[in-house]
N, C-alpha and C positions, 0 to 999 in steps of 0.2 A: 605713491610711496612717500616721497615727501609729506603731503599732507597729514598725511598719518601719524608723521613724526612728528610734525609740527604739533599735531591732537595729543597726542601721547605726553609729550615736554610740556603743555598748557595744563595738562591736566595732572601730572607733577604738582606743577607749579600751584595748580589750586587748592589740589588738596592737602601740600602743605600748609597751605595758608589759613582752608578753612578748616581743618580736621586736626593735622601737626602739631601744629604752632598752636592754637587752644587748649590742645592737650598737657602742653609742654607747661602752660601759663597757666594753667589747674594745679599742677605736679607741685610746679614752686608757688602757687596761692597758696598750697595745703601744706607745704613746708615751712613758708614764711608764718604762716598762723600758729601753728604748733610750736614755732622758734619763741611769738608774743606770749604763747600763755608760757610755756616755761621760765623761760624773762619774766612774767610780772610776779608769778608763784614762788618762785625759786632763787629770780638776782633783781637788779632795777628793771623797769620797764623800757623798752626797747622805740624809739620813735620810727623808726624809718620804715617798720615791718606794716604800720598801720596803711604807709601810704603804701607802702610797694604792694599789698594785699588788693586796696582799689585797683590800683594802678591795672593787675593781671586781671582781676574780676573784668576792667572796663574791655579790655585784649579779650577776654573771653568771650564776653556777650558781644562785640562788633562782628565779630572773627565767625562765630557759632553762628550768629544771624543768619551771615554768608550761607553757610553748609543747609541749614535749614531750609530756606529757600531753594537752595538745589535738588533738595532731594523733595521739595513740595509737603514739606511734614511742621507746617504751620500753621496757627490758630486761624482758619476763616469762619465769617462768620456770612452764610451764601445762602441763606432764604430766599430772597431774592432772585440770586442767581440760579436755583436747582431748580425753581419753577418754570425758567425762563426755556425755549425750544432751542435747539441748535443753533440755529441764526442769531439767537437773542445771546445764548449765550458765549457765541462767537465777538458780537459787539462788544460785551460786557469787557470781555480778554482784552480785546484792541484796547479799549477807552481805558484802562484801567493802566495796561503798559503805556499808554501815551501819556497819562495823569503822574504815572512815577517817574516814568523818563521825565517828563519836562520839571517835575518837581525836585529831584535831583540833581538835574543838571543846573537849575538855576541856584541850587544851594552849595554848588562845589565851587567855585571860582571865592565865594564871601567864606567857605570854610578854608581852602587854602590858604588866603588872606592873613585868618586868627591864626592858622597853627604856623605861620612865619611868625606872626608878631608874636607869637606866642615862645619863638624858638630863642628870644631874649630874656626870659622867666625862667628860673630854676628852682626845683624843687627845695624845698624849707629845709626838710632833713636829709635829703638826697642830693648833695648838693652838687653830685655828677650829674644829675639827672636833668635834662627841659623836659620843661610842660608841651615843646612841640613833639618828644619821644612820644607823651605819655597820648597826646592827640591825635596821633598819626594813623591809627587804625580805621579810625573816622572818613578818612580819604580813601583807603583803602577797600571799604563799606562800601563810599557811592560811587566807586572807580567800576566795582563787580557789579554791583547791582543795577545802575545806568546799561551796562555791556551786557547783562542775562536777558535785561528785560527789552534791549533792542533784539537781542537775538531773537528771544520770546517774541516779537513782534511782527520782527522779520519773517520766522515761521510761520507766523499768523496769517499776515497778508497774502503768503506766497501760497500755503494750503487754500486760501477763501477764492485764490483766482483759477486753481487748478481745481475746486471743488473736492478736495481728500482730504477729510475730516483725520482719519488715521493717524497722522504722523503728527498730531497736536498731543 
């Protein structure tokens, strides 16, 4: 029972983060755009809308990444891999989550790093805004993605000793 709840509240939790919260940073991308052209047609040109437009696009594409990967609706490119047999392409899985895990995990401690130092920069025309707000997602990225793909790994191992292809 607990556990379920605990599953239920994580999965809240994700999918506002990767589904929600991109949504919401589209909504206002496509509001702030339409505010710049009106501004530059219509009155002066608007500065802050250029950046806050990156700023949500950068939130979207991190964010979206997320979701994409979960639901496995990603560009691969598996020549290789669709030739390879069951075993082959059981290895492939492992080596491929132990290549990303290690490869993110070595990249998270030097990007927390930047987006501290980075948390003493503030934006040009935004001048509420740091650069660690706008880089934050980044962490966010390899926080989920390090944890899916040990998950993903952990299932791996644990199917290849019980021999139950299935549940991959």
């Amino acid at each position: 029972m607990r556990r379920s709840k605990i599953n239920s509240q994580l999965k809240k939790i994700l999918n506002f983060i990767e589904i929600y919260l991109p949504t919401y940073m589209f909504i206002i991308m496509f509001l702030t755009f339409l505010i710049q052209i009106a501004a530059r047609y219509f009155f002066e040109p608007i500065l802050w809308t250029s950046e806050l437009t990156l700023l949500c696009y950068l939130w979207i594409i991190l964010l979206g990444a997320c979701f994409a990967e979960r639901s496995r609706e990603i560009i691969s490119f598996s020549m290789l891999y669709d030739k390879q047999t069951e075993k082959g392409k059981r290895i492939f899985d492992i080596l491929s989550c132990i290549l990303l895990i290690v490869a993110f995990s070595i990249s998270w401690i030097p990007s927390l790093q930047f987006i501290i130092y980075m948390n003493y920069k503030r934006s040009v025309t935004m001048q509420f805004l740091r650069y660690s707000f706008i880089f934050f997602p980044y962490m966010i990225f390899l926080t989920i993605m390090i944890i899916r793909y040990g998950y993903r790994l952990y299932n791996l191992l644990r199917t290849s000793v019980k021999g139950d292809v299935s549940k991959l």
